[in-house]
N, C-alpha and C positions, 0 to 999 in steps of 0.2 A: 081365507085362512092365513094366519099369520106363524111366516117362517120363525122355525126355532133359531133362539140366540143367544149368548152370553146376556143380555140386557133385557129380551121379554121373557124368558123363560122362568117361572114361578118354582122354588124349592131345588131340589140338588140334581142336579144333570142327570140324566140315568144313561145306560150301554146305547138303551134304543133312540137315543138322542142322538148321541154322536153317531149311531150309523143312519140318521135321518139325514143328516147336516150332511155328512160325507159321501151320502149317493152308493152306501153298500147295506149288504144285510147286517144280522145283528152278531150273526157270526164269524162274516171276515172282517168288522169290527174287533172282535173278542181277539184274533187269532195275532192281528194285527198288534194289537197292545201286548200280549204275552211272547211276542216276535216268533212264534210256531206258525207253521203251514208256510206254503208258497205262493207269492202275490206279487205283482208289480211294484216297483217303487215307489210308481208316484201315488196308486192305492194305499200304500200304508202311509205315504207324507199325508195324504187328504185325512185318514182317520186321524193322525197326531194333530194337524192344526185344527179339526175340531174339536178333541181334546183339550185343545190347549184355548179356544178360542169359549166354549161351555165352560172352562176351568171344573173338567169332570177329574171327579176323583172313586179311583175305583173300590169298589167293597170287599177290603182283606178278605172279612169271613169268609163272603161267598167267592170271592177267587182261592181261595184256600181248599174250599168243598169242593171245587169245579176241578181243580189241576193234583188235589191231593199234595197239594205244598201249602208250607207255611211261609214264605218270603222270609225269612230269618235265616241267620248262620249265626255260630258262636266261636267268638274265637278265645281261645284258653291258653294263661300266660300263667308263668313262674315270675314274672319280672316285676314286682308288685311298686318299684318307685318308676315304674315307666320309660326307663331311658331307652330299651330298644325295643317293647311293646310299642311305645306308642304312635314309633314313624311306622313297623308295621303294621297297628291297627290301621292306621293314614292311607298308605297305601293299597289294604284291603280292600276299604270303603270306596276309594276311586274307583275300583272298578269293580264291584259289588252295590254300588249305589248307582251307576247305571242302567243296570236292570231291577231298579226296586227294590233291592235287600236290603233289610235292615241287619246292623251288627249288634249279638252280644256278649258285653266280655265281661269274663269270667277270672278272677286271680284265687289262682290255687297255690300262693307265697310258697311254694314246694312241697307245700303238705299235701302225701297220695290221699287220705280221709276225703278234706277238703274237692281234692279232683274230683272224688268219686262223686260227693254230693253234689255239685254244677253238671258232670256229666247227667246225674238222675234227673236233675232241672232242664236241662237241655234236650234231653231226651222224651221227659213230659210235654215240653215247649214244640214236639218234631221238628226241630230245625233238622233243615234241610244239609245241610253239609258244619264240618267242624273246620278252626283252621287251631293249630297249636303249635305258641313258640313259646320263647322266655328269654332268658339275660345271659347264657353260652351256648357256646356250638359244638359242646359234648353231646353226641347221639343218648338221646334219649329210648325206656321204652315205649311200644306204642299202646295206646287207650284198649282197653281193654270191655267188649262185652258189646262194641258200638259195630258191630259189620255192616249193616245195612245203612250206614250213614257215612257219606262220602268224607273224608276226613285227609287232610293236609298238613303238613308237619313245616315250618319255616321256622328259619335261622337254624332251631336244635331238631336235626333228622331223628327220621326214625332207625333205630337199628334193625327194624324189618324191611330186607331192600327192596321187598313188592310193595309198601308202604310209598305214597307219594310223599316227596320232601323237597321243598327250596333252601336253598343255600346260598350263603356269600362265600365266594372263592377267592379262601386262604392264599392260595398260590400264586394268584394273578395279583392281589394287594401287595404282596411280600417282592414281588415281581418289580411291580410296580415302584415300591421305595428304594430298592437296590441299584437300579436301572439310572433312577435319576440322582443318588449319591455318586454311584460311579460317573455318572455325565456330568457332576460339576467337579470331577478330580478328585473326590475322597476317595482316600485306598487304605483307611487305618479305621473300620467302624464297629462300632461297641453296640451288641443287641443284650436291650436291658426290657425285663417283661415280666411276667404274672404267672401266678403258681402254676410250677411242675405237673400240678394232676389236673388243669384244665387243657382241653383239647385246642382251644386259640393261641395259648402260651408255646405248647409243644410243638403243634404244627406251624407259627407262625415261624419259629426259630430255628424247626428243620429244615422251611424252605429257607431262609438267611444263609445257613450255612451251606445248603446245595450250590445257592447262586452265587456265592463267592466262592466255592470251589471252582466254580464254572471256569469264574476269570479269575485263576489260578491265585486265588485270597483266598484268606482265614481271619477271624475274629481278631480285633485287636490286642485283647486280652485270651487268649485264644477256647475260650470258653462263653456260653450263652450264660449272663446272668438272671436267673430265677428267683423271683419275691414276692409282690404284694401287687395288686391294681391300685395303687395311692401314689400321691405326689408326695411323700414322705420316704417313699421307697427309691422314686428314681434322684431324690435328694442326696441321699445314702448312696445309693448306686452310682450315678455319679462321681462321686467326690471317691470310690474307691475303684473305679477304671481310670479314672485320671493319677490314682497313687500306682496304680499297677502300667499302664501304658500312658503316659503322659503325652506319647505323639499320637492318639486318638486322635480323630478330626473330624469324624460324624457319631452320631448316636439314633440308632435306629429302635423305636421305643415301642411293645408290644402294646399301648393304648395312649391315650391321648392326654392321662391323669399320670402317667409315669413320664411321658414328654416335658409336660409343665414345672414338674420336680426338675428332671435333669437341667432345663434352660432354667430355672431361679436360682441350681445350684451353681452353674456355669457363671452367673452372671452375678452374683455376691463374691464371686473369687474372681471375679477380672476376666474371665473368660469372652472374647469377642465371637456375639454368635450374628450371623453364621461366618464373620471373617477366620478366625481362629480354626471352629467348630461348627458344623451343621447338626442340625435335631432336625427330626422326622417321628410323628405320630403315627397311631392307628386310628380311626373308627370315627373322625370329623365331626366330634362332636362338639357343637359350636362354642358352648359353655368355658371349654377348656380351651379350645385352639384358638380363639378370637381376643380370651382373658390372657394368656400365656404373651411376655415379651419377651423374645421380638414375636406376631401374630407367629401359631403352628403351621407347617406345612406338615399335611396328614393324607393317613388312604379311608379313604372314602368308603363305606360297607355294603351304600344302594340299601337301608332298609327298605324303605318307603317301595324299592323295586321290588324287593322279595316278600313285602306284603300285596303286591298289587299281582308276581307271577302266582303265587297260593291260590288267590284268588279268581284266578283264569284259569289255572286247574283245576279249583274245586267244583265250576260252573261245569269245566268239561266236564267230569266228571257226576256232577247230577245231572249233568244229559245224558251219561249212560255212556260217555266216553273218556273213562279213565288212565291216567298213562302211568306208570306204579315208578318206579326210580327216583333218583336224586338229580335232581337240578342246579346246577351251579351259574348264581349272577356273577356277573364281573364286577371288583372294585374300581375306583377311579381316583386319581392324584390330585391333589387340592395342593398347589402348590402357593406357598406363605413368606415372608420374610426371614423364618427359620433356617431355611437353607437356600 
């Protein structure tokens, strides 16, 4: 009799292949690839490398009939040009593509109709768990009608706080840019940012001005400037805290599109950055901090992280071990020629 192999075996591997080859039955095979039941390690390496050695590929359908799962998740964005869906789609897939899931996304451009119809899609589809972000970090509310479907809220929480939600933590970015303005000597800094009735704007500039109270500061111009997410804004903005405080000496910029404004505007009026003046960004987005001269020094926002924690909760979670709250990632300092 001639042993099975990647090279004699005639047509598509089957289960009872691989557990021929691995010297198990056909169901600590099975158990073994859906990583359920308990078994020794080197038992389930033997089932992998003959999986991998057959190049057996398993059958959705019937692993779908078998486990009553669809191997799918859908993730549901508001952010329809992509700039913070799609680091954390990225990072969803990391670790949702380890165990076989495939991702589907869904852009519901803010329109509730739109939502409803993909949820009715996804809900036909039985995906197994939802994840939902978008383009701010104003709580949103939650899906409506989906209980039995493990569902994760990242970057924009849910305002249900039994609702699971990841998050990037405002305070520790804000933290983070304050920290190192003040460690290179600036004591004179201008926080310039994005509409009033966004939650990133407000929060990022209440924590500013805590932490300068901290170390017995205030605002250069002693007021947070509030306006637009454009480099036409921090152009503007700019050029009118330097009429109002002229010994400004850093600008601490609520995104990375109002940074680039401020340093073009600095730098068309003679302004030596960072000798004169430092700038500091939010949210390192490469497009703007990399284009921007001198390069941005920015806070980092870890999408790619808070798609990848969604996604290790949502698994907890369709195993039946869900943990309800808000999650907060840490930002990190991407420090540039800027300051």
């Amino acid at each position: 009799m001639t042993a099975v192999s990647g090279s004699s075996q005639v047509g598509r591997a089957k289960l009872a292949d691989v557990a021929k080859l691995a010297g198990v039955s056909v169901g600590t095979a099975s158990k073994a690839l859906s990583g359920s039941g308990r078994m020794r390690p080197e038992t389930r390496q033997r089932v992998l490398a003959a999986v991998e050695t057959l190049d057996f590929r398993p059958n959705q359908h019937a692993q779908s009939l078998h486990t009553g799962r669809s191997w799918t998740v859908g993730l549901m964005t508001t952010d329809g040009i992509g700039r913070f869906s799609t680091p954390v789609l990225l990072g969803a897939e990391d670790a949702l593509g380890a165990g076989k899931i495939s991702v589907l996304l869904c852009d519901t451009r803010g329109d509730t109709i739109r939502e409803q119809h993909h949820l009715r899609n996804l809900m036909d589809r039985r995906v197994d768990g939802i994840i939902v972000t978008g383009r701010r970090t104003d709580p949103r509310p939650p899906l409506t009608g989906i209980e039995p479907i493990p569902t994760v809220y990242a970057l924009s929480p849910s305002t249900d706080p039994d609702d699971m939600s990841v998050v990037s933590d405002d305070r520790s970015g804000a933290q983070l840019a304050v920290e190192h303005l003040l460690a290179t000597g600036r004591t004179r800094i201008a926080h310039v940012t994005g509409p009033a009735h966004h939650a990133a704007a407000r929060d990022r500039a209440q924590h500013t001005v805590d932490l300068l109270e901290r170390s017995s500061l205030e605002l250069s111009t002693g007021r947070v400037h509030f306006g637009e997410w454009s480099e036409a804004w921090g152009r503007r903005a700019a050029d009118a805290v330097l009429r109002t405080a002229p010994d400004t000496d850093a600008f601490f910029c609520g995104n990375d599109q109002i940074a680039r404004g401020v340093a073009d505007s600095l730098r068309e009026t003679g302004v030596d950055v960072p000798g004169r003046v430092a700038v500091v960004g939010y949210d390192n987005w490469d497009v703007m901090a990399l284009a921007c001269r001198p390069p941005l020094t920015t806070i980092d926002t870890a999408l790619a992280e808070i798609g990848r924690q969604a996604a290790l909760r949502l698994l907890d979670a369709i195993g039946g071990k869900p943990e309800p709250g808000v999650r907060s990632v840490p930002c990190r300092l991407v420090v540039r020629e800027s300051s």
